[in-house]
C-alpha positions as CSV (number, residue, x, y, z in Angstrom):
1,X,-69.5,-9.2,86.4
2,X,-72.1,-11.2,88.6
3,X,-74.6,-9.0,89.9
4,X,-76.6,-10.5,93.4
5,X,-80.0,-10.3,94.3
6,X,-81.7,-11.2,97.4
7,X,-85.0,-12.5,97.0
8,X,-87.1,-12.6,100.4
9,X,-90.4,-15.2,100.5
10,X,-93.4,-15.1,102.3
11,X,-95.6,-18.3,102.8
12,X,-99.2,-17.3,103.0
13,X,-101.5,-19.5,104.5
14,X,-105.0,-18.0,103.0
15,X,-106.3,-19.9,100.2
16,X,-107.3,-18.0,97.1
17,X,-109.6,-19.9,94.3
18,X,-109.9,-19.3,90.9
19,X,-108.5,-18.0,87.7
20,X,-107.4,-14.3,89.5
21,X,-105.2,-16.1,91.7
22,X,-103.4,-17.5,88.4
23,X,-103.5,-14.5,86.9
24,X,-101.6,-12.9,89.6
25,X,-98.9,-15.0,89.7
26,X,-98.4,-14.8,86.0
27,X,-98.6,-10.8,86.0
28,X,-95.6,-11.3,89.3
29,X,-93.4,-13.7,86.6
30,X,-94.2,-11.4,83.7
31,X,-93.0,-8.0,85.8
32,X,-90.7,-9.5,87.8
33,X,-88.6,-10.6,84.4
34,X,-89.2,-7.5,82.5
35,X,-87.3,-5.8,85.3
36,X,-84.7,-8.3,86.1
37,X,-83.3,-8.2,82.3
38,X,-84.0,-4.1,82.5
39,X,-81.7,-4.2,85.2
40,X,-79.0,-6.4,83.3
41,X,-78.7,-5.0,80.2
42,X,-78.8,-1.4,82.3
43,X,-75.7,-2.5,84.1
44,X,-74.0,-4.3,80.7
45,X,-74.2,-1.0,78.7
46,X,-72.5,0.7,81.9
47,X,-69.3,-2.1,82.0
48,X,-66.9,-2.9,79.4
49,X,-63.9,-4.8,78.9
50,X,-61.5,-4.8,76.6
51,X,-58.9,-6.9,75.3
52,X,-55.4,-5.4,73.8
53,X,-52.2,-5.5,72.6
54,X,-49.2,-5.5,70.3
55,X,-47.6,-7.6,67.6
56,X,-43.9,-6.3,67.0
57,X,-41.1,-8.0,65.4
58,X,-38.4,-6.7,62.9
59,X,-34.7,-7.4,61.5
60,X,-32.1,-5.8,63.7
61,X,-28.6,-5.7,63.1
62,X,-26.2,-4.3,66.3
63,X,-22.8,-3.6,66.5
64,X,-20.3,-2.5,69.0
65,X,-16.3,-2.4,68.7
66,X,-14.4,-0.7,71.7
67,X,-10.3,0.7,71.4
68,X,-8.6,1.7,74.5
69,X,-5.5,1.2,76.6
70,X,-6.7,-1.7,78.1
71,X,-9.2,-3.5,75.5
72,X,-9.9,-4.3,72.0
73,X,-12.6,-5.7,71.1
74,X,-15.8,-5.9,68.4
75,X,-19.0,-7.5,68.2
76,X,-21.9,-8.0,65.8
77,X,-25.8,-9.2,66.3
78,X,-27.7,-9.8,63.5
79,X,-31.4,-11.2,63.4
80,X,-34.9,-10.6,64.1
81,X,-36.2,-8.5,67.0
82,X,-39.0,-9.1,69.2
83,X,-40.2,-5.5,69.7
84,X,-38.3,-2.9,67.7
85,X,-40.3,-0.1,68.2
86,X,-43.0,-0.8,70.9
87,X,-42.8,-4.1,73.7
88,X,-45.1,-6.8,72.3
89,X,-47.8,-7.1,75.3
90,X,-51.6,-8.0,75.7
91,X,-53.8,-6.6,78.2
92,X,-57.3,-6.7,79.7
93,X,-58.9,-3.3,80.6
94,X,-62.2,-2.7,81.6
95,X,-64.9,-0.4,83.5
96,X,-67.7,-0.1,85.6
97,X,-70.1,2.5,85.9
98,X,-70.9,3.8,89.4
99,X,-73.1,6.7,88.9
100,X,-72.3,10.4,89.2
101,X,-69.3,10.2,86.8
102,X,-67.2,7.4,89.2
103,X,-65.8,4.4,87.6
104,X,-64.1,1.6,88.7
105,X,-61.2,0.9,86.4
106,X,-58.8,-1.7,86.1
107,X,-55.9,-2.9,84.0
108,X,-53.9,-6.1,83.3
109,X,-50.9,-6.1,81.6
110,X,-47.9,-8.5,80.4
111,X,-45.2,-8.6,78.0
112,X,-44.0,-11.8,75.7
113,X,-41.2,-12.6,73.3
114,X,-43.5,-12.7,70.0
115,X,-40.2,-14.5,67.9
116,X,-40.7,-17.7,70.4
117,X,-44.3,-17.3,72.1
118,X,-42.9,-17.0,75.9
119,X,-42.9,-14.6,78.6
120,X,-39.5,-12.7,78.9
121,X,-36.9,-14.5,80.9
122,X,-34.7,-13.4,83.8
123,X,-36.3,-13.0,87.3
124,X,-39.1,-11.4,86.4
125,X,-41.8,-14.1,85.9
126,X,-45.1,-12.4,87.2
127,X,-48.3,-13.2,85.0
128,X,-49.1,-9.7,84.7
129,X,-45.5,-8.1,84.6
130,X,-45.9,-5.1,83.2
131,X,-49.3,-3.8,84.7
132,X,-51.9,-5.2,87.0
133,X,-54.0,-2.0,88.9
134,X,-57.4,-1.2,90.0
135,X,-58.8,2.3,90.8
136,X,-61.5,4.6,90.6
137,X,-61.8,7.2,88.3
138,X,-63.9,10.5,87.4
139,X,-63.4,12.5,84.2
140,X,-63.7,16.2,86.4
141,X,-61.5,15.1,89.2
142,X,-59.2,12.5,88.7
143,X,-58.3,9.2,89.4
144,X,-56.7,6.6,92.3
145,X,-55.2,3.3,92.0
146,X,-53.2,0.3,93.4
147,X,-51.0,-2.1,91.9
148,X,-48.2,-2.6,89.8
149,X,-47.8,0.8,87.9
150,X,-45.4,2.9,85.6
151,X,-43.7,6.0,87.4
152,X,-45.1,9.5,86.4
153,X,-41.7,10.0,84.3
154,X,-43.0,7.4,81.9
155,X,-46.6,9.1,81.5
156,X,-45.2,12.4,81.5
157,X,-42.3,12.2,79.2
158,X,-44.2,9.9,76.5
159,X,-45.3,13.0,74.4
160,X,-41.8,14.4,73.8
161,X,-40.9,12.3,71.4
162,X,-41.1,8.5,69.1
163,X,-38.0,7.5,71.2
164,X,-39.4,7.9,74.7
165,X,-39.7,5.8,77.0
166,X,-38.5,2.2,75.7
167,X,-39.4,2.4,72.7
168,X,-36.9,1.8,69.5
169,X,-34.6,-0.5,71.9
170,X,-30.7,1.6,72.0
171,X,-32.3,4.6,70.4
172,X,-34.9,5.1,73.4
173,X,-35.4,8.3,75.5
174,X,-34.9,5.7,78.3
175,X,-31.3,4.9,78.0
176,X,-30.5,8.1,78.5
177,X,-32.7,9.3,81.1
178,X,-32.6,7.5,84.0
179,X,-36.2,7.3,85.3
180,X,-37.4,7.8,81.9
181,X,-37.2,4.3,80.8
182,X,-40.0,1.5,81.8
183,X,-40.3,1.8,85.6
184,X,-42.6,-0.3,87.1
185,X,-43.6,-0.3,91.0
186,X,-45.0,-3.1,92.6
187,X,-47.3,-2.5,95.3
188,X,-48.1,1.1,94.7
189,X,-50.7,4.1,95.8
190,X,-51.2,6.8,92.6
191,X,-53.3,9.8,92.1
192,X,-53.8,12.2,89.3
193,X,-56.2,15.2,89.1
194,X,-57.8,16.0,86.0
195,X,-56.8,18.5,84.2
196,X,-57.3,22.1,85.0
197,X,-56.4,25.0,82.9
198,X,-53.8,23.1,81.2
199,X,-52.4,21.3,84.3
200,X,-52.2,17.9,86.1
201,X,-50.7,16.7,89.0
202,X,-49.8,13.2,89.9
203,X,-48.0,11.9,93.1
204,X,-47.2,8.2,93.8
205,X,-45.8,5.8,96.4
206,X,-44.8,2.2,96.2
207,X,-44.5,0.1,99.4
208,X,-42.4,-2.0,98.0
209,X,-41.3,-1.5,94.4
210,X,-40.2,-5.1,93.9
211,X,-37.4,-4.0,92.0
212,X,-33.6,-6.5,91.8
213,X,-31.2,-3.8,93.5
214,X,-27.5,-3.8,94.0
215,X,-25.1,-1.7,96.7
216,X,-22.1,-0.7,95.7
217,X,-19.7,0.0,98.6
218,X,-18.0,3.5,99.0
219,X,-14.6,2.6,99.0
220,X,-11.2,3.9,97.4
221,X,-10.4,2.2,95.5
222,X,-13.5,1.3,93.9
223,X,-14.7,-2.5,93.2
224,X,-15.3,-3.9,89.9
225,X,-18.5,-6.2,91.0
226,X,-21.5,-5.1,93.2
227,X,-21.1,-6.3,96.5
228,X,-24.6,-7.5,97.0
229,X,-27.8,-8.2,95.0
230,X,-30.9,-8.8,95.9
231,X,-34.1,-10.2,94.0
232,X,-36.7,-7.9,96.2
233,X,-40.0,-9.5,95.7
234,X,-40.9,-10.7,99.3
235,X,-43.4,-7.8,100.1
236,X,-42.8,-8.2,104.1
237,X,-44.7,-5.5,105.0
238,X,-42.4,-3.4,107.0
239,X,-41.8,0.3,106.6
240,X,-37.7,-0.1,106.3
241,X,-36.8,-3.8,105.0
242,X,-38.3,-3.3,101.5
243,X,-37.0,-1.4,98.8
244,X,-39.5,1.9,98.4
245,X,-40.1,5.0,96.0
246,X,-42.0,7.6,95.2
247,X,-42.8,9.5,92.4
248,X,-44.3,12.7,91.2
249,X,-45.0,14.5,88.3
250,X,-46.8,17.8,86.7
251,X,-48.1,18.4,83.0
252,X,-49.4,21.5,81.5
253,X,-50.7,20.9,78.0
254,X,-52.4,24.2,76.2
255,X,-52.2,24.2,72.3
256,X,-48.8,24.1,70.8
257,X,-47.1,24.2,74.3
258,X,-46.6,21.2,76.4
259,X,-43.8,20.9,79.3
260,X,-43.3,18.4,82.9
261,X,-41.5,18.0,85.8
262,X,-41.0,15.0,87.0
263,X,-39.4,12.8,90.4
264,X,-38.9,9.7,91.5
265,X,-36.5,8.5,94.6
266,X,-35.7,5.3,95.7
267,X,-35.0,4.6,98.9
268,X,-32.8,1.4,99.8
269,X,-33.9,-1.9,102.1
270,X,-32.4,-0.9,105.2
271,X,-31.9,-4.6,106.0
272,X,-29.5,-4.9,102.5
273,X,-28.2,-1.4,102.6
274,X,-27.3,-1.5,106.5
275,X,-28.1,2.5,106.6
276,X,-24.8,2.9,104.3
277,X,-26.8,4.0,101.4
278,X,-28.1,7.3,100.3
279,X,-32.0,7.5,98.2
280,X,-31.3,7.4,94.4
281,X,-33.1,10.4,93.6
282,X,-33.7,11.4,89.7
283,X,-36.2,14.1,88.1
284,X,-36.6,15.7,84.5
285,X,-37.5,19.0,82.8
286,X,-38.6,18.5,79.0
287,X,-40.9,20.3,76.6
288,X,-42.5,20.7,72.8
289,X,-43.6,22.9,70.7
290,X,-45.4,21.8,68.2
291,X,-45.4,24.6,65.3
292,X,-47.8,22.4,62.9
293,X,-46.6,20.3,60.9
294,X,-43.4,20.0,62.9
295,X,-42.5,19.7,66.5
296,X,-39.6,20.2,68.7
297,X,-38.5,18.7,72.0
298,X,-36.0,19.4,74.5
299,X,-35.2,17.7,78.1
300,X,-32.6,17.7,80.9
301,X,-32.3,15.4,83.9
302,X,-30.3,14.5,86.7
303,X,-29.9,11.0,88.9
304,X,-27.9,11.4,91.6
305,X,-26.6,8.2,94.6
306,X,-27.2,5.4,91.9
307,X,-28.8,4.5,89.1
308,X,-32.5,3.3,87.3
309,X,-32.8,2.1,84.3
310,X,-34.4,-0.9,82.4
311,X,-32.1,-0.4,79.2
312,X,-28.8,0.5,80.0
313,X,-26.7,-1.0,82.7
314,X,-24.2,1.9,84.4
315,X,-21.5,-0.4,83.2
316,X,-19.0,2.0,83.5
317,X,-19.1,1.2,87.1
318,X,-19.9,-2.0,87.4
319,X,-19.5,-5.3,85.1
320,X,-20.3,-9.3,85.4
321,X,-24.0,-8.0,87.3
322,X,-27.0,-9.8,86.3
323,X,-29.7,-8.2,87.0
324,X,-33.7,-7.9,85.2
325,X,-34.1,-5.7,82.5
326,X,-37.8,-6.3,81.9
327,X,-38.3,-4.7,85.9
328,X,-35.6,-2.8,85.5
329,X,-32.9,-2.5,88.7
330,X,-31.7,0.1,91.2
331,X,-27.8,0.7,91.6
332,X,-27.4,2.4,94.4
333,X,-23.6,3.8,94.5
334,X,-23.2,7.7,96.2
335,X,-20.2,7.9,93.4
336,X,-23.0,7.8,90.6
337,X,-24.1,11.5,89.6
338,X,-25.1,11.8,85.9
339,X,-26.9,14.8,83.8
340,X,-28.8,14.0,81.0
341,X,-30.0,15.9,77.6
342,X,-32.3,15.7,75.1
343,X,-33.0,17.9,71.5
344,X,-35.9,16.0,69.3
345,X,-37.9,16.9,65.9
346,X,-40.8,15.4,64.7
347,X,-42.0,16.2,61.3
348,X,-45.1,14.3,59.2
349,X,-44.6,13.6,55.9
350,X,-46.9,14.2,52.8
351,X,-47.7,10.8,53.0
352,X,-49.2,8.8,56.0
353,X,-45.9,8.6,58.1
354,X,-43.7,10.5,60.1
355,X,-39.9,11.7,60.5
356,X,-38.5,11.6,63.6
357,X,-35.0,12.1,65.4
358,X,-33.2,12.9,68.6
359,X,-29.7,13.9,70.3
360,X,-29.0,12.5,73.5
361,X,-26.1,13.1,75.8
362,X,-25.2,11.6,79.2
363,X,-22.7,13.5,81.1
364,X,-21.1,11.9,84.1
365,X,-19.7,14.4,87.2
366,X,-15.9,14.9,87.9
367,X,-16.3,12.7,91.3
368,X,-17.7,10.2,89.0
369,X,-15.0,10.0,86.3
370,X,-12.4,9.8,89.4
371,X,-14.2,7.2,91.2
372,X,-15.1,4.8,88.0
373,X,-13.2,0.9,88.1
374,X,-11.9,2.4,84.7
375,X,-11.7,5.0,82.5
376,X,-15.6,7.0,81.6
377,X,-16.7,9.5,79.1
378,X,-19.6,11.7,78.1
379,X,-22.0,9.8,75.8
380,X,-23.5,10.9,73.1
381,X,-25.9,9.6,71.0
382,X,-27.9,10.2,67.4
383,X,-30.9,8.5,66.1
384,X,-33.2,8.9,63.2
385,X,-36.4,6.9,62.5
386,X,-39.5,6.9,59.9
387,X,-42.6,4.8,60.4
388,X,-45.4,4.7,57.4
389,X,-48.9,3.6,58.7
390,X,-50.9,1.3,56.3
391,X,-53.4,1.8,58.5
392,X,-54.8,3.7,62.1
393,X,-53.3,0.1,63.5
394,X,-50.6,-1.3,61.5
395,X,-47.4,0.2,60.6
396,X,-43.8,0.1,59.1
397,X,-40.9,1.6,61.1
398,X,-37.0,1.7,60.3
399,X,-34.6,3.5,62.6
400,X,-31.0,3.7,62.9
401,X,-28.9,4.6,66.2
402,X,-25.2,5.6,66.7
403,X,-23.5,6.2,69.9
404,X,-19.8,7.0,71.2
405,X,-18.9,6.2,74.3
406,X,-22.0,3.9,75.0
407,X,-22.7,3.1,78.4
408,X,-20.1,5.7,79.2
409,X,-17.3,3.3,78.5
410,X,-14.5,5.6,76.6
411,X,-14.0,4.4,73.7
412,X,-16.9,2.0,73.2
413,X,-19.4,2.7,70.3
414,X,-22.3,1.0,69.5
415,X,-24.4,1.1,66.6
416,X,-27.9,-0.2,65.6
417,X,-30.3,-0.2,62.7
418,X,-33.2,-2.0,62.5
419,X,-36.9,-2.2,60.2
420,X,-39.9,-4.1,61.1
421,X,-43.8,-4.4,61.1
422,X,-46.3,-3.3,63.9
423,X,-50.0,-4.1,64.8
424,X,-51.6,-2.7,67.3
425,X,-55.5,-4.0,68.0
């Protein structure tokens, strides 16, 4: 931080003799620096900034094998994992005091492959991809920011359980919920108020989210491939020709009981979508208990017009697409209207770890199944995972993940076990 100071001089033209003058001009220098570095170390106790991160890697071994009418098939991955439980990333965050309990916050943010040293590939090769904000804050009222942000369903849904969010890869809340992945949106306005008896509010809206997107015509019968992509980076400024959200949430937290709602619509690029597009719309209800020393967890959500998600392409729809997974992608098909379900435990051990697991279930509508290129199914998913801490920053984790009908696909099932180490500093 570079702090300025204008310094104003005035020439005098009387002559002053002897040693007062000199002392003068010392007693000036002497004040003048006693204040100057009272001022500086004032504002450097008031600033900070941090540097952060997360070191992630493990052994993974994935399977999938898939028996139908019209395919045979099986597959095996073995290996090590960049990011088994949490996205390797490093970050800057820092703060500046303002007086009165205002701050000026900011946050940069990216992700990178720890196995190989490089920034995820694909389209998405921002320097900052995962984060980059600045806001103002204040502890009794709130915050505002702009920038590259997560959705409220990612803040909100985070304390339900281990597999939120991205987090544990195939076993993540996020493949099942559709806005409950890693959303990220580009160019974005977000509030939250503090909390107040229990509750907080948060409302957001991205100009343009930045986010690859692919239209899928309404047609009978139904195509195999997306009939357009597009890569929407090129903020252009216009209200219609980029692709836009918004998103909403509300937390009450009081003791044992926690519960959200949260929203988040996409609306298409009218100058891809040709106004033959509805706005993919999604929201979630979820809740703990926590009844000390274990808690439970419970969520349902809809998506309705398409499809968001980071993890999990709708490939029961759709197959040969290419789209980001580290920005995750829009599909926006009217067909597409899924329900989603969650029941999770969490339960500490004696020891310094915890035990954790989750039910998920994805259940596509009867329009859906009809319309699919082939045949769909209800998925439904278990998952159980441990993690041991050696220390507040460094821990073990191991889970395993088993799912019929992944994707949706009937017949397909995938499963997935992995163990590995994590530092977090």
């Amino acid at each position: 931080m570079c702090t300025r100071y204008a310094v104003s001089t005035v020439s005098e033209t009387r002559s002053v003799k002897g040693d007062r003058n000199l002392f003068g001009i010392v007693l000036f220098i002497l004040v003048f620096t006693l204040v100057t570095t009272f001022s500086f170390s004032t504002v450097r106790a008031q600033s900070s900034v941090t540097v952060y991160g997360i070191l992630d890697m493990g052994l993974s071994y994935q399977s999938a094998s898939a028996n139908t009418a019209r395919t045979s098939l099986a597959a095996t991955n073995f290996g090590l994992i960049s990011g088994g439980q949490s996205a390797n990333l490093i970050g800057f965050k820092g703060r500046e005091d303002l007086g009165d309990g205002n701050q000026v916050a900011f946050v940069l943010e990216s992700a990178y492959n720890l196995g190989n040293g490089s920034q995820p590939g694909g389209l998405d090769q921002r320097l900052f991809n995962r984060q980059a904000w600045l806001g103002i804050q204040n502890a009794s009222m709130g915050y505002g920011r702009v920038g590259r942000q997560f959705n409220f369903a990612y803040d909100y849904i985070a304390p339900l359980t281990p597999f939120a969010a991205s987090d544990f890869t195939r076993a993540s809340m996020g493949s099942s919920f559709a806005s409950g992945g890693t959303e990220r949106l580009s160019n974005t306005i977000k509030f939250e108020t503090a909390a107040a008896h229990g509750f907080k509010f948060g409302a957001g809206y991205s100009f343009s989210a930045e986010i690859p997107s692919a239209y899928r015509p309404d047609t009978l019968p139904p195509t195999i491939e997306m009939d357009r992509t597009r890569k929407n980076y090129d903020y252009n400024y216009a209200m219609d020709e980029n692709l836009r959200a918004v998103t909403a949430g509300l937390q009450y937290k009081n003791g044992p009981w926690y519960a959200t709602a949260t929203v988040d619509i996409f609306m298409p690029n009218a100058a891809v979508a040709d106004g033959s597009y509805k706005n993919v719309s999604s929201w979630t209800l979820g809740g703990y208990y926590d009844f000390s020393p274990f808690k439970l967890s419970a969520a349902y959500g809809q998506v309705r017009n398409g499809w968001i998600n980071a993890l999990q392409p709708l490939a029961a729809q759709t197959r040969n697409i290419s789209l980001n997974v580290l920005n995750n992608f829009i599909v926006f098909d009217q067909n597409i209207a899924v329900d989603s379900y969650l029941l999770a435990f969490t339960f500490p051990t004696k020891t310094a770890g915890n035990v954790f697991g989750a039910w998920r279930l994805i259940k596509p509508s009867a329009h859906m199944v009809e319309s699919a290129s082939f045949n769909i199914s209800t998925q439904n998913s278990l998952s159980l995972g441990y993690t041991y801490n050696f220390t507040p920053r460094t821990n073990l984790y191991t889970y395993v993940s088993y799912t019929k009908d992944y994707a949706m696909i009937d017949g397909l099932t995938s499963f997935n076990v992995a163990v590995g180490l994590r530092h977090v500093f």
